[in-house]
C-alpha positions, 0 to 999 in steps of 0.5 A: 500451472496458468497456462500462456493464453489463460495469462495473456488473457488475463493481461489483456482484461487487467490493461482493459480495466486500468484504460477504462479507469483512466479514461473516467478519471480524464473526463472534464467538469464540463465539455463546450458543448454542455457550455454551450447548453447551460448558457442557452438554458440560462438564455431561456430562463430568462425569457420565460421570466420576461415573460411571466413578468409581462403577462402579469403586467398585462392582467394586473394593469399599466404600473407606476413608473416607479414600480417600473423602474424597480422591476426593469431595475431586477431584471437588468441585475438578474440578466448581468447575473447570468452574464456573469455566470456563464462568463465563470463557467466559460473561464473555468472550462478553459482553465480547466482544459489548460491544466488538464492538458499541462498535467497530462504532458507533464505525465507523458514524458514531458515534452515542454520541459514543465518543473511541475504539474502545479502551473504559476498562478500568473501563467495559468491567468495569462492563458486564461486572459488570451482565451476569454478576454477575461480580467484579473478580478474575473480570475480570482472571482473563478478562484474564489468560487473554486475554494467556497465551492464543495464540488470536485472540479478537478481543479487543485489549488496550492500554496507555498506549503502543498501539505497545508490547505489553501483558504485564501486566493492571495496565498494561492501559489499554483493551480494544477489538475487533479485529472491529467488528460493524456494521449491514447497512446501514453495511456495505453502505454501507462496502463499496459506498465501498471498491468506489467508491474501488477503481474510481476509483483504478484508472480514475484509474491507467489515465488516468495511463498512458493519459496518460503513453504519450501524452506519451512518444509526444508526447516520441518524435515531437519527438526525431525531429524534432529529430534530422530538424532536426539532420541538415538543418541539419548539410547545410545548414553544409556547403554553407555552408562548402564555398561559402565555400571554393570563393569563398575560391579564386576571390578572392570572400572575404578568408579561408578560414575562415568564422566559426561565429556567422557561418553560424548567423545566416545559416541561422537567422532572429532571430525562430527562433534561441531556438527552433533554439538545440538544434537547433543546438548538436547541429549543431556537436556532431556536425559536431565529432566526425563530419565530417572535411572540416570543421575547428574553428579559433580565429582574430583577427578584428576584434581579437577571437578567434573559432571558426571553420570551415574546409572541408579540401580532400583533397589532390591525393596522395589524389585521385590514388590514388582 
């Protein structure tokens, strides 16, 4: 048997496990400080392109004003493209804090009385426009780049019907997180349940089988006593039989054929033929198919026709050759 302490060990490894898995599951897309550095990378990007551009301005010469044009022209599109991603990024790190936040209190007991972890795209668009300032074209670009994009951002978008996929940000209905961020204390107390359950169920199965190879064990045992029954009631039929022939010859009985409900309730008290009724009916099964010197007949007896035994003496041809 487990000992207490090798369990409780055990117990405390498998809540370890679930809290480390839960806690990798929680980590964000993205953390503000990692904003912060892809914004300044873009930044130094950006630059480091100015730059080039001058230095090469430099070398090759003074240009002509259309060709400046053109080229200030680009880089004013490419510095309004990165504005425009880091303005993304932004919005998707807030939006996706808000539903990480939402699903984890949803998870842990549900303080704000939420119907669903699926927020209405109205709200979550709401609290994204009181963080960021963003408008609502910006918000359904982030939703656009959500479902063009391959990557798991953990960010779930969802129709009327949640079963069917969404294509399309005008039959998005609700957006919710894919990784709920909860509390130490609910994940913990989460993990410490699924550990509990986890031990119970598998205890649970263990008595299952425990009591399942007790039963088959109980099971055997009765079926080789019901076989050890059988073969001493197959005996005791032929020693009936084979008397009764033996006073059939002597003139003791009228017939040579003794009736088989006749020598059932002989060997078997009334009070025990319910209980040996199996018993029984694997007797006459076998002594039909196994022993010769007996013999199945179907006689008259009384006005009624009846099975009956017969014992098969070998004949006096036979006994002499042996």
């Amino acid at each position: 048997m487990v000992s207490r302490k090798a369990l409780a060990a055990l117990l405390v490894v498998h809540v370890a496990a679930l809290l480390a898995s839960q806690t990798e599951a929680f980590v964000p897309i993205f953390t503000h400080s990692e904003l912060q550095r892809m914004q300044e990378k873009e930044r130094n990007k950006e630059q480091k392109k100015s730059l080039g551009e001058q230095q090469q301005s430099e070398e090759v010469g003074p240009l002509d004003p259309e060709e400046l044009t053109e080229e200030e022209d680009n880089q004013v599109i490419k510095f309004c493209q990165a504005k425009q991603k880091a303005a993304l990024l932004e919005l998707l790190h807030e939006l996706y804090n808000f539903l990480a936040i939402q699903a984890g209190n949803f998870e842990c007991g549900n303080p704000e009385k939420l119907k669903s972890k699926c927020i209405p795209v109205a709200e979550a668009q709401e609290y994204v426009a009181n963080v960021t300032g963003s408008s609502t074209a910006k918000f359904e670009a982030a939703l656009t780049w959500i479902l063009s994009s391959n990557k798991d951002v953990g960010i779930c978008l969802k129709g009327e019907d949640p079963s069917e996929l969404v294509t399309t940000v005008d039959k998005v209905v609700c957006l919710e997180s894919a990784r709920p961020r909860m509390g130490v204390g609910c994940r913990l107390s989460r993990a410490l349940l699924t550990a509990v359950t986890h031990v119970l169920i598998f205890f649970w199965c263990l008595a299952f089988l425990w009591g399942l190879l007790i039963f088959l064990k109980y099971r055997w045992r009765k079926l080789e006593e019901e076989e050890q029954a059988m073969y001493e009631m197959v005996k005791k039929i032929i020693d009936v039989v084979q008397d009764h022939y033996v006073d059939w010859e002597q003139d003791m009985e009228r017939y040579p054929y003794v009736g088989i409900l006749h020598v059932r309730d002989t060997l078997i008290p009334p009070q025990s033929r319910r209980r040996m009724k199996r018993v029984w009916d694997r007797a006459v099964e076998f002594l039909a198919s196994n022993e010769s010197r007996i013999q199945t007949e179907s006689h008259r007896v009384a006005g009624e026709d009846m099975l009956v035994w017969r014992w098969t003496k070998p004949s006096f041809f036979s006994d002499s050759e042996r």
